[in-house]
N, C-alpha and C positions, 0 to 999 in steps of 0.2 A: 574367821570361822575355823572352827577346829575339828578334824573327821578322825577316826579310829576306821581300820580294816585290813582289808589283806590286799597285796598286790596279785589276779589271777593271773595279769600277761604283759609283757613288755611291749609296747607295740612298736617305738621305736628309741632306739639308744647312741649318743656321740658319747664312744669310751673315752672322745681325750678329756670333754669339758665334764661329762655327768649327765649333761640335756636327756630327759626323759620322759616319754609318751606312754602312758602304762591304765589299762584297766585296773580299777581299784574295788573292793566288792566290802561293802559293809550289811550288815543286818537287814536281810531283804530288802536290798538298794544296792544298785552298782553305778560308779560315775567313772571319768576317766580323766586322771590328774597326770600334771605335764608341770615341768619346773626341773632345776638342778640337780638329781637326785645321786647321787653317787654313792656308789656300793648297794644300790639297791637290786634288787632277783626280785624272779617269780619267788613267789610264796611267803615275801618278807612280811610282818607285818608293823605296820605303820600308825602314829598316831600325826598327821598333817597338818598344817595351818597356812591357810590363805582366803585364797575368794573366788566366787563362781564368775567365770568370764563366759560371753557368748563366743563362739569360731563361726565366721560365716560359712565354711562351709562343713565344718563337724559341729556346730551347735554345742551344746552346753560343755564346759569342765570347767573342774577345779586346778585353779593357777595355787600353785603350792611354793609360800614365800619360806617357811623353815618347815623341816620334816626330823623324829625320833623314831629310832627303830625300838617296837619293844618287843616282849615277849611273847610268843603267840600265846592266846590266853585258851584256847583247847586242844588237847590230843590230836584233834582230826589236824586240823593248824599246824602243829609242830612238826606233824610226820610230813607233811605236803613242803613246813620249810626243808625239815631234811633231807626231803627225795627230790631236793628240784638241780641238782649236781653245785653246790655249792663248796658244799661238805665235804671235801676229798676222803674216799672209800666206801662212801654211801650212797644207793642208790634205791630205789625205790624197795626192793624188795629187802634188804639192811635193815631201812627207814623204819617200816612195818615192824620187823622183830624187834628193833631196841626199844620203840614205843610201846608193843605187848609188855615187852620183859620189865622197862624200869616202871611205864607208867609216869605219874605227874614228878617222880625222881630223876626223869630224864634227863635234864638240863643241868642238874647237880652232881652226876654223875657224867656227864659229856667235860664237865670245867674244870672236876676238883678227884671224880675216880676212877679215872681211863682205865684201871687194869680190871672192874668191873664188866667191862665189856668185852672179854675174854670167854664171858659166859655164855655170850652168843654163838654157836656153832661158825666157821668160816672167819672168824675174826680172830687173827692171832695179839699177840702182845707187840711186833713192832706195828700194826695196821690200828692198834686201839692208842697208841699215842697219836700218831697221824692223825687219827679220827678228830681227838682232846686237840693238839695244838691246830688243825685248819676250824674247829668250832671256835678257837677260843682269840683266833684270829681273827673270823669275821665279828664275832662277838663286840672287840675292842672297834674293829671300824663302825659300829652302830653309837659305840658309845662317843667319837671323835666328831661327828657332826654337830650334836648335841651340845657337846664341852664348847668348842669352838664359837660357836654360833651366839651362847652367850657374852659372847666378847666382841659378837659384831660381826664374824668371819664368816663367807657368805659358805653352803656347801661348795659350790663350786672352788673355791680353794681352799676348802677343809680335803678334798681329795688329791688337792696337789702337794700341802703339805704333808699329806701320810706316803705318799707316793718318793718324798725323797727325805722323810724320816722316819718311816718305818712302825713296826707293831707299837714300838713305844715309845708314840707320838704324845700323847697326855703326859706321859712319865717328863719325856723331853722339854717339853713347855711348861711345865710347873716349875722343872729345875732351873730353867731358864728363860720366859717367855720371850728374850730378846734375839733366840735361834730364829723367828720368823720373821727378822732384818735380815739374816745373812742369806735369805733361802729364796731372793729374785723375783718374789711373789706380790702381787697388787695387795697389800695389808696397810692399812692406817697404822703410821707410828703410835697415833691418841689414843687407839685401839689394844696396842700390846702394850705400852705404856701402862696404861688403865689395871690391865692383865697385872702386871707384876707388882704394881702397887696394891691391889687388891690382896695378893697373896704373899704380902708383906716384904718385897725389897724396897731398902732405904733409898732415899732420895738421893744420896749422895754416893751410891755404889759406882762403882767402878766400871761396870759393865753397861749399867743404865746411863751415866755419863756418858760412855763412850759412842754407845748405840743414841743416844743423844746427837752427838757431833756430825756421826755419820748421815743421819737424818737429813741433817742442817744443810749437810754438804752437794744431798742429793740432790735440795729442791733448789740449792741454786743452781747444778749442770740444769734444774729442766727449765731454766731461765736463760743458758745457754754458757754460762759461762764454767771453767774448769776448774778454778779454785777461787778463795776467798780469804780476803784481810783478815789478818788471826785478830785484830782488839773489833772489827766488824761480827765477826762467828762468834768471839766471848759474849758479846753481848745478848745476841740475838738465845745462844745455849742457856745464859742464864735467865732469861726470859720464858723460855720454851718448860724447861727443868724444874723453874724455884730455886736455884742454887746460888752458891757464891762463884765472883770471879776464882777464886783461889781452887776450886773447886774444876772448875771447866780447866783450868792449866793444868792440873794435876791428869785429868782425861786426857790431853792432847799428850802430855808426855805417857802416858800408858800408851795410847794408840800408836805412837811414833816408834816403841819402844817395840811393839807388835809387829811393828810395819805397815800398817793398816791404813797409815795416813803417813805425807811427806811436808815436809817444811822447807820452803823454798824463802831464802834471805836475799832479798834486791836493793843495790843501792839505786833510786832512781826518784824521777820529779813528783812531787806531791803535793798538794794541797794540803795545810795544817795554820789552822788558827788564821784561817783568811788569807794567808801567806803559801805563795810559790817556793817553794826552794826544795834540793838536793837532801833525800833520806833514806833511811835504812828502814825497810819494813817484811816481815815474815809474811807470808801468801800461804794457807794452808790446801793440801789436795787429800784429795782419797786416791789411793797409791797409785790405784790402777790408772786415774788422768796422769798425775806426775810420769810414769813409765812412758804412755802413750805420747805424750809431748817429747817427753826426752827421746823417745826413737824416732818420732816425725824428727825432728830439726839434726839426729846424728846421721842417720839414714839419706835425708834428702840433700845434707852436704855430701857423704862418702860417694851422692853418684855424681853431683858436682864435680868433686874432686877427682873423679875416676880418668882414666885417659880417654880423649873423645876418638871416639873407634868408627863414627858415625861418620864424620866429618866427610864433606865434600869439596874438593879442590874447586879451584874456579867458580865457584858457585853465580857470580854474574850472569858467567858464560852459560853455564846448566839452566839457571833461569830463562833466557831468550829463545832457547831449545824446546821449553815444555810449555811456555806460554805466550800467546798472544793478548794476554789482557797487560794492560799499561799498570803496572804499581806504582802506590804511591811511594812516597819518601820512607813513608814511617812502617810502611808492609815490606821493604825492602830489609831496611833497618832492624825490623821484626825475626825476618825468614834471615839474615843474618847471623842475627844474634841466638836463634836456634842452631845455627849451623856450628857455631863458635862455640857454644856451651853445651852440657849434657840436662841441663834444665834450664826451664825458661816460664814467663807467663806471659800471654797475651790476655789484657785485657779494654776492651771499649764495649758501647749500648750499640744499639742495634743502626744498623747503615753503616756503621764504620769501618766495615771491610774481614771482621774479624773471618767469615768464611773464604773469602777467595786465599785467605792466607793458606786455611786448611789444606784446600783443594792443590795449592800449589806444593805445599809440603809434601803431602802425599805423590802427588806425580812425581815432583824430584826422586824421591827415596824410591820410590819403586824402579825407578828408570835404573838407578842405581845396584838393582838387587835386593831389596830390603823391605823386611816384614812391617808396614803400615796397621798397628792395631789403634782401634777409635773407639771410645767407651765414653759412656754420661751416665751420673747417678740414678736415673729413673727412665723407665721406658719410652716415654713419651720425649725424653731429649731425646735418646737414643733414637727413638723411629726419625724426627727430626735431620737428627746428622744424619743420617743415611738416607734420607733426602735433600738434603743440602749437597749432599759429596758426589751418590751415585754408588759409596761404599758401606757397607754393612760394619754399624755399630751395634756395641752389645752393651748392656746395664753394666756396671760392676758388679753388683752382687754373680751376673751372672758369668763374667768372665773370671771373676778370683774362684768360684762356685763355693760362693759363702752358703752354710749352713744357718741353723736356726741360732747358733753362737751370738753372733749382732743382736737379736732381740734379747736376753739375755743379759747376765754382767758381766760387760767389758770386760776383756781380756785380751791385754796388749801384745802377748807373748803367745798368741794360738796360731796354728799351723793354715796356711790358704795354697791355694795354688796358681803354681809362678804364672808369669804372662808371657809366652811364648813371640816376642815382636823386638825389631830391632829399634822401633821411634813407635812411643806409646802417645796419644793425642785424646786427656780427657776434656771436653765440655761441659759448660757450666757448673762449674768449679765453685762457685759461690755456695751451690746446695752441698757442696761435702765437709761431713762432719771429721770432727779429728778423728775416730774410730774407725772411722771408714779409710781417709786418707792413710792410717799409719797401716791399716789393710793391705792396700793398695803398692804403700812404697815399702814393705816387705814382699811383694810377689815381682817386684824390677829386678833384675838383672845389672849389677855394676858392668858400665859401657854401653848401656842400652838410653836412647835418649828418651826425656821426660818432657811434655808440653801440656804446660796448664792451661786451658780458656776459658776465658770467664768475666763477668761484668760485676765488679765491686762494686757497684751502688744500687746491685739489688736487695731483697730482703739476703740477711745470714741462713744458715742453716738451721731445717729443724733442730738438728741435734748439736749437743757442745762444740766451743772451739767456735774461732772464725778466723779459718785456715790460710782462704785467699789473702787475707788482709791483712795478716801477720806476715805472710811470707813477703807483702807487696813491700810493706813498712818498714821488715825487718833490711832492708836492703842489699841484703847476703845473697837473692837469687837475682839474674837478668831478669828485666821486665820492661813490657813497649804499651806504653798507652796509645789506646788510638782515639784521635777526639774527632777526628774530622768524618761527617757525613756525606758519603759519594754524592754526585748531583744524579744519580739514578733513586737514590733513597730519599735526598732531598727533596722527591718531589709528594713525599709521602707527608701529609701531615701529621700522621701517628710519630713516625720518627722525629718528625721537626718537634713537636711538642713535647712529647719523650726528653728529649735534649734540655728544651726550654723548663721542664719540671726538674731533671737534673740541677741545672742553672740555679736555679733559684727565682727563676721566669715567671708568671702567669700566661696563660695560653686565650686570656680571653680576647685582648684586642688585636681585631685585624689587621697582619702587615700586607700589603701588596704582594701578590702571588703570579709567581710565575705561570704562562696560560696554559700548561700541560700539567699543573699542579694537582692532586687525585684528590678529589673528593671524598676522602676514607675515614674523617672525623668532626664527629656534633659533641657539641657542650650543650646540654639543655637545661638552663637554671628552674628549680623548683625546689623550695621551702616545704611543703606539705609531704611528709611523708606516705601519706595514703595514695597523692597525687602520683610520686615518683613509684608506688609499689604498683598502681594499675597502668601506669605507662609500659613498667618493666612487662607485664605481662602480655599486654597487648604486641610489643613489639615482638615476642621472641617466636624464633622457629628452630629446626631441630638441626640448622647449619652453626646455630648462634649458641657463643656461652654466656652464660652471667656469671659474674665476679663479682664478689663484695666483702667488704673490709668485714664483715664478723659473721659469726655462726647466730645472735640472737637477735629481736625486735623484729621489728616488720619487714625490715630490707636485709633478715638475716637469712645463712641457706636454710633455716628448719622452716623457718616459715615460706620463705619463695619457695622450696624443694613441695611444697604441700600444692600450693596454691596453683604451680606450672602443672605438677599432677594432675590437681583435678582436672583443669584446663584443654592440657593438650593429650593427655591419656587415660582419660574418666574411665569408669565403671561401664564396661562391656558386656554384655553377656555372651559372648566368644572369648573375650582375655579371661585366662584365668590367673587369680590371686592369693598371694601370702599372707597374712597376718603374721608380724614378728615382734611381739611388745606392742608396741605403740604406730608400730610403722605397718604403712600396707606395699607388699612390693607387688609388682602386676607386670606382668609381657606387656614389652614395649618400652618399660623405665629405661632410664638413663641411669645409673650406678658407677659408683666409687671405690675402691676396694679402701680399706681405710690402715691397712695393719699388713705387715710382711708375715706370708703361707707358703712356707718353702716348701710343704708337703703338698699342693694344691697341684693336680695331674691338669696338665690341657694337653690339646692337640689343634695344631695347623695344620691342614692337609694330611702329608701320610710323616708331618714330624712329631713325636710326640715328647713330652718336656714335663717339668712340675717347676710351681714358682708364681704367687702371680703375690704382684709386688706394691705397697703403700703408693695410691695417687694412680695406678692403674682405671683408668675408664673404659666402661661398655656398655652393652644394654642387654636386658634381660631377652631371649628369644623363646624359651617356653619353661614352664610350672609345671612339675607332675607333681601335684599333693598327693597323690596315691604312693607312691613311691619316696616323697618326702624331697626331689629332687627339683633343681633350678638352674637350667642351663643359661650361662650364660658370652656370646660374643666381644668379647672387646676388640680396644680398636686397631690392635694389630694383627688382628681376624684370629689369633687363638680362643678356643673354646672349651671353656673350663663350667664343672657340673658341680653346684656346692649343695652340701645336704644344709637344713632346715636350719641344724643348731649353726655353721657358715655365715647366716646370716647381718650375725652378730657384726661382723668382717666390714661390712656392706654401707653405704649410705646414698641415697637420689643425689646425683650430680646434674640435675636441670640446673643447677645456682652452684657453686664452690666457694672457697674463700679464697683469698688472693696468694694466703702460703700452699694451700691444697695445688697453685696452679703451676706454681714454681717447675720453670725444665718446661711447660708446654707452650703449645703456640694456634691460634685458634683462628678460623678465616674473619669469625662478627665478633665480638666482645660487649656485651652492655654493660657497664658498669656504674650501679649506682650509689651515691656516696653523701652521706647526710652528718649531722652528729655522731657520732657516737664516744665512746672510750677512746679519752686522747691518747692513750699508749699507741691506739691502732691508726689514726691518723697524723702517718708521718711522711714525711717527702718520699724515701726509699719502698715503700708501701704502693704507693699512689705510680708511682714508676713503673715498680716492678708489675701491678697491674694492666697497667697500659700499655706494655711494652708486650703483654702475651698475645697481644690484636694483631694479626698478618693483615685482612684486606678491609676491615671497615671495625671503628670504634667509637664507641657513644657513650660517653658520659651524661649522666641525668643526677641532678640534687642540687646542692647546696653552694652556691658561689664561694660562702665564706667557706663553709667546711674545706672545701679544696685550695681557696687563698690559704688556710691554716696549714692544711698541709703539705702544701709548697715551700711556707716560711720555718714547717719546725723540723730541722736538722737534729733535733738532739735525741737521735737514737739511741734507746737502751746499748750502752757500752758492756760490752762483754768484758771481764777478766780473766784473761788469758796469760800465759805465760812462755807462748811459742816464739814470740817475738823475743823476748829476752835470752830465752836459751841458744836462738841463731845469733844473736850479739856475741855473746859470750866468748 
């Protein structure tokens, strides 16, 4: 449906995204439209297109999918747009005279004969340019929605791209419609693609090539890996393109010649023509991964190499002083080998000791004099270790005080700050991506010791690089596996099975158990998906998480995150609720934060902070729809208030996925697991879920599904290149 009218009032506006709530007043009829609206004012007027939605508790409006700004089509209209302060130098009573004096000339004269307006008393010659160029500015942003839009581009980053290109944004994107790859923005390549082909670049241009490549290059980081086989990328470009091979080499050597992209030559093992053997092959990057890799692997040797300042004489002796707990061989050998080097990794699954190791680090060094700092990629390890220890860890983001830079295009060479600690100790080291890590070992201190923990056979990182696993492989750093499960953990069957899923084990038949053995794990075979989705329901309470291999079908979180809703937080007439799209959020939900909000204000008691961080959980504690506001508690009792358009941010955490859970640890865990997409049922998968269960775990589904994935090891392989560079 499509509405013509004026905007009388804004009722509510988020300047970052455009989100906007605004009375709309047409032809004795007034409605009030809400949608993305950017650049829009009182008095703008509007022609809309969408559809009437109900609000349960504001009743009717129009949901507005694309909006043009056009001209107001009367007098009274024009002078109301130009008294509403948009206009720099005009104000209501300005407004009035230039509309007496020009009449229906007025717009023609505001664009094209600024010194016209000389004639109005009070308006000199530098204030009637002013007048012409802030008219002719907002002018151009009415017409950039519009342009955009036809190419797909929603308004909401039609305002982001004018915002870091400027009045002449059209101009910019005509000349080149492939600036809206360089500019960090959610844009469909098919999208600008479509754009410059339309307006006639050839297929084979140099620019469109390039920006071609780079495309290519992105969607395999968000598959995880850093670069990609240059005769692998030829292919796939001239695919994508329509081009010849000769064509895509010609691109890579422009890009190369740019700097834009790097070419890394390996001699190493390959697979070719069914045959093993020794070869030379090119690995293509986009610059900034190549940089990134090449400073993690120089960086994290030069503190290798650095002189060990840390070192503790005697350290046997120092050992029997701080501790009464009995180490084993390999925690000995561990806390050694930290002692001896200026970097190290500890890695084993859970029981294997990797905490007492911690705890014992730390006492040494302190005893010693020495700053103990303890950091994990995500809040919820963090809270974690600092209940494991008894010592206060902090996020990385929050300890380097990463800005909104990370979300963002990588940028190897950006400035963070240092880490003031003499023995630095991150956990869960498997969630850090290379961006993050080469973060990290730019804010160390040469002489300062470095200690990785981490369990390699969990899932990789959201993001590129698989950091742990290079550095374990590349054999350049110390490293102590630890495989053996204390007989205090042993008696966990979460752990024992944990192990046995590692293995390559099945956990179904029963071995004899020892008679102080916990009761802390069900396997519940069921084939019927609707069977295992009303069990999950039935079981859960608000001590319990559910985990599960995917976001879709019956047993995925959109659909359980609905159905635990109804269930355990229905429709109250005391709760009050949101409507956001499709979602209803209501006092009492469970929630997710889904995306890093470095601007995001909380407060804990009388500390007050900003930050709240992807994979963060809480619950909603109240809704002011009058205010547009939604407070809400997470679980490290900060309390942060997000406005309406915020939302976006947000998702029901009654159900997560098993990457969403990564870095937590939870007292029940249900986890159910059926068919789905064999990418997602894989041993590492199936692990790393089970392993997030502290005191009771229950698996419910499919016998074979989880025989499958116990037997399929062949994890999407990343291509990376960190491991090679620490060879080198």
């Amino acid at each position: 449906m499509e509405l013509t009218g004026e905007v009388e009032d804004i009722i509510y506006k988020n300047d970052a995204n455009g989100y906007t709530i605004a009375s709309f007043y047409m032809k004795n009829t007034d409605t009030v439209i809400v949608g993305y609206l950017p650049f829009v004012n009182k008095g703008d007027n509007l022609k809309v297109v969408g559809r009437y939605v109900n609000h349960p508790d504001y009743g009717e409006q129009f949901k507005v999918e694309t909006f043009e700004k056009i001209v107001p089509e009367t007098l009274d209209a024009l002078e109301r747009y130009l008294a509403n302060g948009v206009i720099k130098g005009i104000g209501p009573a300005t407004a009035k005279k230039i509309i007496k004096k020009f009449g229906e000339a007025t717009v023609e004269i505001l664009r094209n004969e600024p010194d016209e307006l000389t004639k109005i008393k009070g308006i000199t010659k530098t204030k009637a340019v002013e007048i012409s160029e802030s008219f002719i500015e907002n002018w151009d942003l009415w017409q950039i929605v519009g342009f955009l839009e036809k190419f797909g581009i929603s308004p909401a980053s039609a305002q982001t791209i004018y915002k870091k290109l400027g009045p002449d944004t059209i101009l910019k994107i005509e000349e080149d419609p492939y600036i809206l790859q360089d500019l960090s923005i959610k844009v469909d390549f098919a999208q600008i693609d479509k754009m410059a082909l339309n307006i006639g670049i050839e297929k084979n241009n140099l620019r469109r090539i390039g920006s071609g490549i780079r495309h290519s290059l992105n969607l395999a980081s968000m598959n995880g890996h850093s670069c990609v086989l240059e005769a692998n990328l030829i292919t796939f470009v001239t695919n994508l393109l329509g081009i010849s091979e000769e064509d895509v080499l010609d691109g890579i050597k422009d890009l190369r010649a740019k700097e834009q992209i790097a070419v890394e030559t390996r001699e190493e093992i390959a697979t070719k023509d069914g045959k093993t053997e020794m070869c030379v092959q090119d690995w293509i990057y986009l610059i900034e991964f190549y940089r990134t890799e090449r400073n993690i692997a120089s960086r994290i040797i030069e503190l290798e190499q650095a002189e060990n300042l840390k070192k503790i004489d005697n350290i046997e002796k120092e050992i029997k002083k701080i501790s009464n707990i009995k180490l084993s061989s390999k925690q000995k050998e561990a806390i050694e080998q930290i002692n001896e080097n200026n970097v190290a990794i500890i890695t084993g699954g859970p029981g294997t000791g990797k905490t007492t190791i911690i705890k014992t680090i730390i006492d040494l060094y302190k005893k010693e004099g020495k700053k103990v700092v303890l950091c994990a990629p995500t809040g919820r390890a963090a809270k974690r270790m600092t209940e494991a220890t008894g010592e206060e860890a902090k996020t990385l983001h929050r300890l380097l005080e990463i800005g909104k830079f990370s979300d963002e295009k990588p940028n190897p060479d950006i400035e963070v700050t240092p880490i003031d600690g003499d023995v630095i100790i991150i956990d869960e080291v498997s969630m850090v991506d290379m961006f993050l890590m080469n973060y990290v070992l730019k804010a160390i201190y040469k002489g300062t010791k470095l200690i990785l923990v981490g369990d390699i056979d969990q899932l990789p990182s959201v993001g590129p690089g698989s950091v742990l696993k290079d550095l374990i492989e590349s054999k350049r750093i110390p490293f102590t596996t630890l495989n053996k499960i204390f007989r205090q953990a042993a008696k966990s069957k979460i752990i024992v099975n944990s192990h046995k899923v590692n293995d390559g084990i099945n956990f179904f038949e029963e071995i004899d158990e020892e008679e102080d053995t916990l009761d802390d794990f069900d396997f519940i075979p069921e084939n019927n998906q609707r069977n295992v989705q009303e069990m999950v329901l039935d079981m859960y309470d608000n001590d319990m998480q559910i985990i599960t291999p995917t976001k879709k079908g019956d047993l995925g979180t959109k659909t359980l995150n609905k159905l635990l809703q109804e269930k355990y937080n229905p429709y109250e007439d005391y709760k009050i609720e949101k409507k956001f799209g499709d979602v209803i959020f209501r006092e009492g939900d469970k929630v997710m934060q889904t995306k890093n909000n470095y601007d995001m204000t909380w407060i804990r008691g009388l500390e007050i902070g900003s930050g709240i961080f992807n994979g963060e959980m809480g619950q909603i504690v109240e809704i002011d729809n009058q205010e547009g506001k939604i407070k809400i508690k997470f679980d490290d009792d900060k309390i942060a208030i997000y406005e309406t358009a915020d939302l976006e941010q947000l998702e029901h955490s009654y159900a997560i996925t098993v990457h969403k859970s990564q870095g937590s640890e939870f007292n029940q865990v249900v986890f159910p697991i059926m068919q789905v997409a064999p990418m997602l049922l894989t041993r590492n998968l199936l692990y790393t879920g089970m392993t997030r269960a502290k005191n009771r775990l229950v698996i419910i589904g499919s016998k074979n599904a989880v025989e499958y994935m116990i037997n399929n090891v062949n994890t999407k392989k990343r291509n990376t290149g960190l491991k090679y560079k620490l060879q080198i």
